[in-house]
MIMI-784391 format. One record per atom (N, C-alpha, C): residue number from 1; residue in one letter; atom name; x, y, z. Coordinates in steps of 0.1 Angstrom, whole numbers, always signed. Example, Ala and Ser with C-alpha at 12.3 -4.5 7.8 and 13.67 -1.06 7.14 Angstrom:
BEGIN
- k  r  a  u  v  w
- 1  A  N  +132  -57  +78
- 1  A  CA  +123  -45  +78
- 1  A  C  +132  -33  +78
- 2  S  N  +128  -22  +71
- 2  S  CA  +137  -11  +71
- 2  S  C  +129  +0  +79
This chain:
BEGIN
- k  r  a  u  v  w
- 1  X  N  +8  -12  +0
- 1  X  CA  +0  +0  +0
- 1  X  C  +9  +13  +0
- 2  X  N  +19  +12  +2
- 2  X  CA  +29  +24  +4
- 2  X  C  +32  +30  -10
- 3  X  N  +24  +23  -22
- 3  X  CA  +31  +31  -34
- 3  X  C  +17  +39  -36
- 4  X  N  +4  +40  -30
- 4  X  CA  -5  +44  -28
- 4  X  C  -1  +62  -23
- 5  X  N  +3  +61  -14
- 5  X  CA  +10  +73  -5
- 5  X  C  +20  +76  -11
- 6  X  N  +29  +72  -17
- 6  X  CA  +43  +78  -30
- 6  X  C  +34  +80  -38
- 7  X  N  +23  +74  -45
- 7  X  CA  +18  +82  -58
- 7  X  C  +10  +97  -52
- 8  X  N  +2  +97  -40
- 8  X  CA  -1  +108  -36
- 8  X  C  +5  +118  -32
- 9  X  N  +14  +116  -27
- 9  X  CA  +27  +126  -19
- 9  X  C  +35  +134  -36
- 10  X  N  +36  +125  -42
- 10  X  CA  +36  +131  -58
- 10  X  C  +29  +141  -65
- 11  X  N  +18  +135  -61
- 11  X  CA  +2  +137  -70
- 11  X  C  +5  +159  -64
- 12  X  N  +4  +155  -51
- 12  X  CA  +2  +169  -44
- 12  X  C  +14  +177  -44
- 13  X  N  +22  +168  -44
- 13  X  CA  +38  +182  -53
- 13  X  C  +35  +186  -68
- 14  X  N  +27  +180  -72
- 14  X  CA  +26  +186  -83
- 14  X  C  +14  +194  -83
- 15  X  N  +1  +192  -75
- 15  X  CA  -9  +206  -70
- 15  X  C  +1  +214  -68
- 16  X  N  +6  +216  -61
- 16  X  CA  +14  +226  -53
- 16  X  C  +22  +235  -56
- 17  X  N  +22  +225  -69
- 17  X  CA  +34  +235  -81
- 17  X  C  +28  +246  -86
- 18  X  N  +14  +242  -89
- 18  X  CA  +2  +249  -96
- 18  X  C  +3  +266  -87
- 19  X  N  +1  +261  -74
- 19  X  CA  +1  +276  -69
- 19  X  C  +11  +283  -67
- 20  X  N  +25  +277  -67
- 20  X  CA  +38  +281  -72
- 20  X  C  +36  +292  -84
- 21  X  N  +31  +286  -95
- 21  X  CA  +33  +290  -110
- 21  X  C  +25  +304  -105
- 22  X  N  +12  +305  -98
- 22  X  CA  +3  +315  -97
- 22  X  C  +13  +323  -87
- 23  X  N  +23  +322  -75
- 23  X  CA  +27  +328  -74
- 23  X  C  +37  +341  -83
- 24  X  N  +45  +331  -91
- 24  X  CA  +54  +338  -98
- 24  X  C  +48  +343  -109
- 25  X  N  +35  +343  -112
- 25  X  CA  +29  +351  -123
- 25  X  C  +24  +366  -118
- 26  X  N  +15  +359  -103
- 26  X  CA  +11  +373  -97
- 26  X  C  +22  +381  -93
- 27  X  N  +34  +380  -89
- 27  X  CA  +42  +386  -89
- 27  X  C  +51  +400  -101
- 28  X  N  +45  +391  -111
- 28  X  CA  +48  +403  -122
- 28  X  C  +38  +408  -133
- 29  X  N  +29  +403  -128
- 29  X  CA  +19  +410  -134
- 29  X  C  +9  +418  -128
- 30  X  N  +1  +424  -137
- 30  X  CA  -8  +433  -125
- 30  X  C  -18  +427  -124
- 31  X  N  -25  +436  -117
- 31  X  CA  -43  +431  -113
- 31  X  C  -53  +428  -127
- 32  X  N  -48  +437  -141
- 32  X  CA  -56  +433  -150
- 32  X  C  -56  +420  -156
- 33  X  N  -50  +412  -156
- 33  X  CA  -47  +400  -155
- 33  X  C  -53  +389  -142
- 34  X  N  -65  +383  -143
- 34  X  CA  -69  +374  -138
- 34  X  C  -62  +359  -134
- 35  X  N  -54  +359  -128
- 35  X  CA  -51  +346  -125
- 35  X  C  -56  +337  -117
- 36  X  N  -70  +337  -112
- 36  X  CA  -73  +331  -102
- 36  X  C  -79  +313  -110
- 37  X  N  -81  +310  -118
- 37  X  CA  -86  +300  -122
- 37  X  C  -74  +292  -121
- 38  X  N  -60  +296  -119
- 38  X  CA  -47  +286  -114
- 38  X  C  -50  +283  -106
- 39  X  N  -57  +292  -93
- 39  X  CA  -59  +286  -81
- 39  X  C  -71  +275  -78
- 40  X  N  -80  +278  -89
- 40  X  CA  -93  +267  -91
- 40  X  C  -84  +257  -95
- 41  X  N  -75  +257  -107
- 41  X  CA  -73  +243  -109
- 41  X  C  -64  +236  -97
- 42  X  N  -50  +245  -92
- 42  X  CA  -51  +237  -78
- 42  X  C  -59  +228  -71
- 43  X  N  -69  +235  -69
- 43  X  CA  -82  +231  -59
- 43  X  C  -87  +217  -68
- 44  X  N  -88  +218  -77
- 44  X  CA  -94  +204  -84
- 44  X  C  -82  +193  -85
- 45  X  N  -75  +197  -86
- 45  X  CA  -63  +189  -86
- 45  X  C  -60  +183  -69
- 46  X  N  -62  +191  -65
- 46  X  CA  -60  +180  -50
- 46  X  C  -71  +173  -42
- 47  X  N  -83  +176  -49
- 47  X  CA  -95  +168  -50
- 47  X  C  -89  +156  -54
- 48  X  N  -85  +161  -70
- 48  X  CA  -82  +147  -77
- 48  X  C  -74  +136  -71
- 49  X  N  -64  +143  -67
- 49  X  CA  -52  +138  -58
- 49  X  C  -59  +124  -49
- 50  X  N  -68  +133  -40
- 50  X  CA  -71  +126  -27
- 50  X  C  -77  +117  -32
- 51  X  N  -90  +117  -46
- 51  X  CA  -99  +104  -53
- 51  X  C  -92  +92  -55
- 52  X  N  -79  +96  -65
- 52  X  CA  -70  +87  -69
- 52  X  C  -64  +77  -57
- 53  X  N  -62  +85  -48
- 53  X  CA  -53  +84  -35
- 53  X  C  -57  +73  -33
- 54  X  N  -77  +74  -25
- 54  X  CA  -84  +67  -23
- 54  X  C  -87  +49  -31
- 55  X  N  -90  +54  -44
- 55  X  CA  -88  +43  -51
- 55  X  C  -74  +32  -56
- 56  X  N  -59  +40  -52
- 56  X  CA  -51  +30  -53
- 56  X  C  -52  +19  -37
- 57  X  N  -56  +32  -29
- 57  X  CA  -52  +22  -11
- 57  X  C  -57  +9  -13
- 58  X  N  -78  +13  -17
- 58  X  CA  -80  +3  -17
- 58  X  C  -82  -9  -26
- 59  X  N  -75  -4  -40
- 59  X  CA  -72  -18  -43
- 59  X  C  -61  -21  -43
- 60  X  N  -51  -17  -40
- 60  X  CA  -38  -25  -32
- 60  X  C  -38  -34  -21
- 61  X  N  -54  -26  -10
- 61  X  CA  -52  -31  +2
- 61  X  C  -64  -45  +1
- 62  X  N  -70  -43  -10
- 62  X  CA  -78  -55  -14
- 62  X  C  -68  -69  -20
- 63  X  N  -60  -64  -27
- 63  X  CA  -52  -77  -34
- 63  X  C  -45  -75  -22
- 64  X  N  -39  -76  -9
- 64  X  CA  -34  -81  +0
- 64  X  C  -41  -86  +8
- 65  X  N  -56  -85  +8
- 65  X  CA  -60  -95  +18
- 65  X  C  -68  -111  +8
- 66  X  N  -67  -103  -7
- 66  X  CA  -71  -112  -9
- 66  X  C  -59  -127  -9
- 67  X  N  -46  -121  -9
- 67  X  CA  -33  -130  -10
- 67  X  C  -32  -134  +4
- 68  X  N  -39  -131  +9
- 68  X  CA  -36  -133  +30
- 68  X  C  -26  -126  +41
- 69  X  N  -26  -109  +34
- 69  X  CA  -17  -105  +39
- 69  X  C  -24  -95  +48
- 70  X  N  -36  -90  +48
- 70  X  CA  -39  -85  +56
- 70  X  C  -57  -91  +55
- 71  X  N  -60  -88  +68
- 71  X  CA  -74  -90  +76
- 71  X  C  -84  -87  +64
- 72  X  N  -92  -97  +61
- 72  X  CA  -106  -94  +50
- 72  X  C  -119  -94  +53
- 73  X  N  -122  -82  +60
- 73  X  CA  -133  -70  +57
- 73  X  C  -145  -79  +55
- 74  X  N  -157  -77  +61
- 74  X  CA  -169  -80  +59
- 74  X  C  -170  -72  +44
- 75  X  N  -172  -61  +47
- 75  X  CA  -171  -54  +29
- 75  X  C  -164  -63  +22
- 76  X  N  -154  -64  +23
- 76  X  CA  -142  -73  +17
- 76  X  C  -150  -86  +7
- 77  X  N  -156  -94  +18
- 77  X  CA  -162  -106  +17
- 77  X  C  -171  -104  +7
- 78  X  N  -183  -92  +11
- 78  X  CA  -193  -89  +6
- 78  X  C  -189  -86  -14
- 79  X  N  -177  -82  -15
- 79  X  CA  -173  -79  -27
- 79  X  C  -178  -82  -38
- 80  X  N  -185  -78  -44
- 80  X  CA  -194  -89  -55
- 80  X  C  -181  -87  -72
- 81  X  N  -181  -104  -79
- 81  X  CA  -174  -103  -90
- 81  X  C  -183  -108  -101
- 82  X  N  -180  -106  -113
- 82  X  CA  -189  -110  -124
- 82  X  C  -186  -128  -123
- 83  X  N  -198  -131  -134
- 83  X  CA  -192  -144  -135
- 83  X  C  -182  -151  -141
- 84  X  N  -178  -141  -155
- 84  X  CA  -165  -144  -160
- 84  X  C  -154  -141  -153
- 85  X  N  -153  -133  -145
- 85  X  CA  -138  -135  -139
- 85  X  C  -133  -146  -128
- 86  X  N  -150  -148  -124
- 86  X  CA  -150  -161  -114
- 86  X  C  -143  -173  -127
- 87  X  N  -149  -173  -136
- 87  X  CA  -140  -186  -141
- 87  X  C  -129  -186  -144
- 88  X  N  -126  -171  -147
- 88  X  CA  -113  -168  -152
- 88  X  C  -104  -173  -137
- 89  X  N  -107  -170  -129
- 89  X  CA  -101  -175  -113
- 89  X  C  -100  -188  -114
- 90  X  N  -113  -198  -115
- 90  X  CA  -114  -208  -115
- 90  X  C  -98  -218  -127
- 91  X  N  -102  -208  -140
- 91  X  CA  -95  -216  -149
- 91  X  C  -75  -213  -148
- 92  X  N  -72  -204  -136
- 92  X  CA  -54  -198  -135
- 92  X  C  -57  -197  -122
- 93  X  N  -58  -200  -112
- 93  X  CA  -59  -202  -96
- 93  X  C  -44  -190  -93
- 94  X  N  -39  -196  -101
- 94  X  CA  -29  -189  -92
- 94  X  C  -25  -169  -100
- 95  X  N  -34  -167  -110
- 95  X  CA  -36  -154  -114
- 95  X  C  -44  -147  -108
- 96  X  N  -40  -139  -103
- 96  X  CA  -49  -128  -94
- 96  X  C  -55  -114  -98
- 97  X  N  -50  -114  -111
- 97  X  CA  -50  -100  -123
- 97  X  C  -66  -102  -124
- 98  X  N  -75  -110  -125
- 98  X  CA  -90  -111  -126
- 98  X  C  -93  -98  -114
- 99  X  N  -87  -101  -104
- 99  X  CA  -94  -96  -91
- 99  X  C  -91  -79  -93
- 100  X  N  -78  -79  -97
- 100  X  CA  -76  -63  -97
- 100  X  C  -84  -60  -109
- 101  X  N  -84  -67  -120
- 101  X  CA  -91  -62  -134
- 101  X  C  -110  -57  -127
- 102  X  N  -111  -71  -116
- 102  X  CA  -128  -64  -117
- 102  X  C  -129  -51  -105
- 103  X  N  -117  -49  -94
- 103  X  CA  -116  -40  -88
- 103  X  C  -117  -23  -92
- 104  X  N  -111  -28  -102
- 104  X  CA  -108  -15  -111
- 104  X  C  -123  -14  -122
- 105  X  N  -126  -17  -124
- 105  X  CA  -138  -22  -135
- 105  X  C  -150  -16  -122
- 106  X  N  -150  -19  -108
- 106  X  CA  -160  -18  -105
- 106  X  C  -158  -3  -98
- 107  X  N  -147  +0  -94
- 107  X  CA  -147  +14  -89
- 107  X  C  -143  +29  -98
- 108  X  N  -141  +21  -114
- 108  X  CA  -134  +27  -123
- 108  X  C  -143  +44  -120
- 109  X  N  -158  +38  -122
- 109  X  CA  -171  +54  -123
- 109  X  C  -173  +59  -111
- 110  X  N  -168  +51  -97
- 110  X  CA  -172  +59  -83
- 110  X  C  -165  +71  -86
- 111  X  N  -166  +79  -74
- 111  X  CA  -160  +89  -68
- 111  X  C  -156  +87  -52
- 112  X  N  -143  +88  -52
- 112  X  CA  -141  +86  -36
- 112  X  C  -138  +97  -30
- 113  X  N  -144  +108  -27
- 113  X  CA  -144  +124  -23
- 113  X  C  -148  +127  -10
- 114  X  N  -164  +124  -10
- 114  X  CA  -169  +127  +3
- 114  X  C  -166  +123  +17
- 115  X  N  -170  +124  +28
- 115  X  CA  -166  +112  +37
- 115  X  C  -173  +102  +39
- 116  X  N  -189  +99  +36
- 116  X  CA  -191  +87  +34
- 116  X  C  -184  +79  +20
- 117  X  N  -179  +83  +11
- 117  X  CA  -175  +72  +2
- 117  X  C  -164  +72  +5
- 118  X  N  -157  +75  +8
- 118  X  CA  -143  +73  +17
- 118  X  C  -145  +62  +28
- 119  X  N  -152  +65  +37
- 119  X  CA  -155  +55  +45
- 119  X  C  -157  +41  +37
- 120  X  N  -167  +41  +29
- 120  X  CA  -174  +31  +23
- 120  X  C  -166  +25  +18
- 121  X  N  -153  +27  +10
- 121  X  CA  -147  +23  +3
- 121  X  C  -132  +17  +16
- 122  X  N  -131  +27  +22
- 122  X  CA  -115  +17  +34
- 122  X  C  -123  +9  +42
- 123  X  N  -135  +6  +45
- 123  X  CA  -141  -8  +48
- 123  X  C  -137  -21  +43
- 124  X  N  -134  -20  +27
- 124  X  CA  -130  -32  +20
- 124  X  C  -116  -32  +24
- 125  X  N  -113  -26  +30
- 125  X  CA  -99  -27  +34
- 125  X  C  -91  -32  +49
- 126  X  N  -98  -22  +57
- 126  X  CA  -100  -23  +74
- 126  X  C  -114  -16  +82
- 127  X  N  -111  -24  +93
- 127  X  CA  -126  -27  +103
- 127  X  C  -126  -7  +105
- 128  X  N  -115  -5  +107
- 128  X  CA  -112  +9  +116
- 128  X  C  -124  +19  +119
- 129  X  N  -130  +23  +129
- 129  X  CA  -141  +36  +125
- 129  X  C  -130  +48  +124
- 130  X  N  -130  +50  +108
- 130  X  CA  -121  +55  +101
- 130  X  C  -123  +72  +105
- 131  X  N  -132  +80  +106
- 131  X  CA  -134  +95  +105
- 131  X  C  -130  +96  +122
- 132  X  N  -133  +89  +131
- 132  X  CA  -128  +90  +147
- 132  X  C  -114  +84  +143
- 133  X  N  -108  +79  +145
- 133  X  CA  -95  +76  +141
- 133  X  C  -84  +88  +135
- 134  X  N  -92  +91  +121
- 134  X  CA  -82  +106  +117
- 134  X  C  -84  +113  +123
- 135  X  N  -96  +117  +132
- 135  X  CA  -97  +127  +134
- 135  X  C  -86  +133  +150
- 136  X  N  -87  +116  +154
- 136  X  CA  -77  +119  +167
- 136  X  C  -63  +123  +168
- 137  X  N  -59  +116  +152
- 137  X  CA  -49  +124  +144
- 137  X  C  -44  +134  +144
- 138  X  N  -57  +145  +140
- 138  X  CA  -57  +156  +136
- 138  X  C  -60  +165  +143
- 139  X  N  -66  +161  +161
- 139  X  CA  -65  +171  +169
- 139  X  C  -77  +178  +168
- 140  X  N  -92  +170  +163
- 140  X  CA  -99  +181  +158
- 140  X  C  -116  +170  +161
- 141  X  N  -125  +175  +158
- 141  X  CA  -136  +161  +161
- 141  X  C  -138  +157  +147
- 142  X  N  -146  +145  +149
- 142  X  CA  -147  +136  +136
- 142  X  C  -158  +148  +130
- 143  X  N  -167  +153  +133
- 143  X  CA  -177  +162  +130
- 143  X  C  -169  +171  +116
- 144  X  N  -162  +178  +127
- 144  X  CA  -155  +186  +121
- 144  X  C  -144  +183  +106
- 145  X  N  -140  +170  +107
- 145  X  CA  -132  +167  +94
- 145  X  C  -144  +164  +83
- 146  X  N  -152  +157  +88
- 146  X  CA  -165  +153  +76
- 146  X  C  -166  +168  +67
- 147  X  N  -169  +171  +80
- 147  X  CA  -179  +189  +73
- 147  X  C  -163  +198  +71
- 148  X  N  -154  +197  +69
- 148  X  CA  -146  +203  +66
- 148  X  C  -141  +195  +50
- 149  X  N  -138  +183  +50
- 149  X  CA  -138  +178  +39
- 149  X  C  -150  +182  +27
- 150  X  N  -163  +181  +32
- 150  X  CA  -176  +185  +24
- 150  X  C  -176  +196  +13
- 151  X  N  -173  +208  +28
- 151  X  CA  -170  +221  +21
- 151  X  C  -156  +221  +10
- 152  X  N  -147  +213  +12
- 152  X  CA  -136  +217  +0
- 152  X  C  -142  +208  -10
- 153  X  N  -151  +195  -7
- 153  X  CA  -159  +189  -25
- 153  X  C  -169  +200  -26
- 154  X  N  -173  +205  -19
- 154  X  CA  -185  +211  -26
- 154  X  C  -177  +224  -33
- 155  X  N  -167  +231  -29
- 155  X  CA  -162  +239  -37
- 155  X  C  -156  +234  -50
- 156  X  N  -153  +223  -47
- 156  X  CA  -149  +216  -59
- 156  X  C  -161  +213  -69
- 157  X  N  -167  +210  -68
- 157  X  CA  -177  +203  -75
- 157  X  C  -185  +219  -83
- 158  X  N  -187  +229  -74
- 158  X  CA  -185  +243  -77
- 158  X  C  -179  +245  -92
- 159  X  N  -168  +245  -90
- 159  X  CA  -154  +249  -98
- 159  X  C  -157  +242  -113
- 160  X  N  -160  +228  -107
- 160  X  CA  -160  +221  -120
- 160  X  C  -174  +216  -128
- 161  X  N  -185  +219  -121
- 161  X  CA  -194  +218  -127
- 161  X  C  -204  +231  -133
- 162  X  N  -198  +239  -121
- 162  X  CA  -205  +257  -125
- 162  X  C  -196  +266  -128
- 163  X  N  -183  +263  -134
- 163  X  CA  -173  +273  -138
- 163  X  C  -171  +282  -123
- 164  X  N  -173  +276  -112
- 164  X  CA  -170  +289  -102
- 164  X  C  -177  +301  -100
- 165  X  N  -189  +304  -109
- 165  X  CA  -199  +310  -112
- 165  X  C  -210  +315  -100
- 166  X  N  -208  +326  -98
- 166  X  CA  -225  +330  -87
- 166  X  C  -235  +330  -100
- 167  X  N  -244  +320  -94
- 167  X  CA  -256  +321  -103
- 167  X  C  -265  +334  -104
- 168  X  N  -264  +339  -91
- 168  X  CA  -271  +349  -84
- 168  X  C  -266  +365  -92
- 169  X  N  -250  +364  -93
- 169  X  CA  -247  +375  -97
- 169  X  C  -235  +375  -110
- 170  X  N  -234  +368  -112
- 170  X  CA  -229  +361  -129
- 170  X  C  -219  +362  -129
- 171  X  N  -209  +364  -115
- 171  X  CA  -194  +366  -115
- 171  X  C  -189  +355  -108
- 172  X  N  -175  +355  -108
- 172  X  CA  -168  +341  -97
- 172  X  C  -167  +343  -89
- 173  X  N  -171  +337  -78
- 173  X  CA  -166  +333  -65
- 173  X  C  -152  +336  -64
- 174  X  N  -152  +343  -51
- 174  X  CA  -139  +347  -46
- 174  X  C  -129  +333  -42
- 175  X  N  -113  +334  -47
- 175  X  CA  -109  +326  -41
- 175  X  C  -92  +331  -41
- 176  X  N  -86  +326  -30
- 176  X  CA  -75  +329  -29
- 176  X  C  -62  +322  -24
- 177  X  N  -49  +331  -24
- 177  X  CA  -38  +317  -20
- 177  X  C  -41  +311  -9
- 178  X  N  -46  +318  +6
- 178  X  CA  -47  +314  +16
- 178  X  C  -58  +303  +18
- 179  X  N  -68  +306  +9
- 179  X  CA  -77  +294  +9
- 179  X  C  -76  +280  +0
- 180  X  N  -67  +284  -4
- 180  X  CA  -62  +269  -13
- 180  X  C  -56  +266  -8
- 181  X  N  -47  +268  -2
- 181  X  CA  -32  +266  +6
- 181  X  C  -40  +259  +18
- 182  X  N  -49  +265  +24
- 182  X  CA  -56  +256  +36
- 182  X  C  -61  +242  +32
- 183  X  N  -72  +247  +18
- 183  X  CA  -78  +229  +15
- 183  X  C  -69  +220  +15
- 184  X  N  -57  +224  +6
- 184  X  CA  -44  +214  -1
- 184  X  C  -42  +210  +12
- 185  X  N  -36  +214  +23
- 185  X  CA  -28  +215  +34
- 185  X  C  -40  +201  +38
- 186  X  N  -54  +205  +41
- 186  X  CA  -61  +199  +51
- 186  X  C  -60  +180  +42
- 187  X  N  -66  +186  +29
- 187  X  CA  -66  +171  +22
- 187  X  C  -54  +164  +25
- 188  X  N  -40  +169  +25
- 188  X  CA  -26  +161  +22
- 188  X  C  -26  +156  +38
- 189  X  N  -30  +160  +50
- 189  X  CA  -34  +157  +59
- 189  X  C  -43  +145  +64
- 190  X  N  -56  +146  +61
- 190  X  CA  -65  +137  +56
- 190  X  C  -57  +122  +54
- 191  X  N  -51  +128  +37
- 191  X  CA  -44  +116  +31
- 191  X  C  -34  +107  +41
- 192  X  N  -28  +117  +47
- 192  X  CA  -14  +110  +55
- 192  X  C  -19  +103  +65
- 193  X  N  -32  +108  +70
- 193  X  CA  -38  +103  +84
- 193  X  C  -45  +91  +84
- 194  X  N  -53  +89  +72
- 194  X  CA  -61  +75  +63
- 194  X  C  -45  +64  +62
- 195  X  N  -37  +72  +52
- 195  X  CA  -26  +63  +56
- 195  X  C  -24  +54  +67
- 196  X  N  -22  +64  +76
- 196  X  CA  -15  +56  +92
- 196  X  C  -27  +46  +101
- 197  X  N  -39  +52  +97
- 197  X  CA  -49  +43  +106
- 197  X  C  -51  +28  +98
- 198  X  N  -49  +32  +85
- 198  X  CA  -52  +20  +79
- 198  X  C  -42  +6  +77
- 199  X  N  -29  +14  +72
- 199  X  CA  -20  +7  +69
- 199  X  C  -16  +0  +89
């Protein structure tokens, strides 16, 4: 599961860079120049980050329990496969590529953003009550990480499905370094803390 966390620890140096670039632009340009949509894509990009994040843990952490290396999950059990791959198992016992193929196949269209699908999803992986857990982490109540995670998808979801648009007044929503700098910060947080409870 550790290349899970090296792809994300990546993933978010490269957000990160994003607000880098917006710094060294704002710096030499003026105010007529709009650069704030660098800071939206930031923002979607460490959304992206944390989805991806989500979806390698747990199918890394699925093909290790399915091999017997770690504890398998009532979710785990519950896993439903087609019936071709079942024979494909049946017919190479000792090929396991069926299991990741329908892993990927079945979580290819989720989204793992919110904190119930987050949740829903490290189930297949560990028992942990996962949102108390990070949250003891993080010094903060479970309440508070849910509804703090929410608010950065729902700005996300904002950004990318309403251009960042007040419908009300036909302009963008305000956004800025310090508020991106917070989401990025909180998600890569999140990430490291799912990390440690799970692994």
């Amino acid at each position: 599961m550790q290349a899970a966390i090296d792809q994300f620890r990546a993933n978010i140096q490269r957000t990160r860079s994003i607000g880098s670039i917006y710094q060294a632009l704002n710096n030499q340009t003026t105010q007529a120049l709009d650069l704030s949509d660098l800071l939206r894509f930031e923002w979607l990009m460490a959304v992206s980050a944390l989805d991806l994040y989500i979806h390698e843990l747990v199918r890394l952490g699925m093909m290790e329990a399915y091999r017997g290396k770690r504890l398998q999950t009532d979710a785990f059990l519950r896993f439903e496969v087609t019936m071709s791959r079942t024979l494909q198992a049946l017919n190479a016992p000792k090929d396991d590529s069926w299991l990741e193929d329908q892993i990927r196949a079945r979580h290819g269209h989720q989204s793992f953003q919110t904190p119930d699908n987050i949740a829903d999803a490290v189930r297949l992986v560990s028992n942990t009550p996962l949102w108390n857990r990070v949250s003891v982490l993080l010094n903060v109540t479970p309440q508070y990480t849910r509804e703090k995670i929410m608010l950065i998808v729902s700005r996300r979801n904002q950004i990318a499905h309403m251009a960042d648009i007040d419908p009300f007044g036909s302009r963008l929503w305000p956004i800025d370094l310090a508020m991106v700098d917070d989401a990025v910060s909180f998600i890569e947080e999140i990430a490291e803390a799912i990390y440690t409870v799970v692994v």
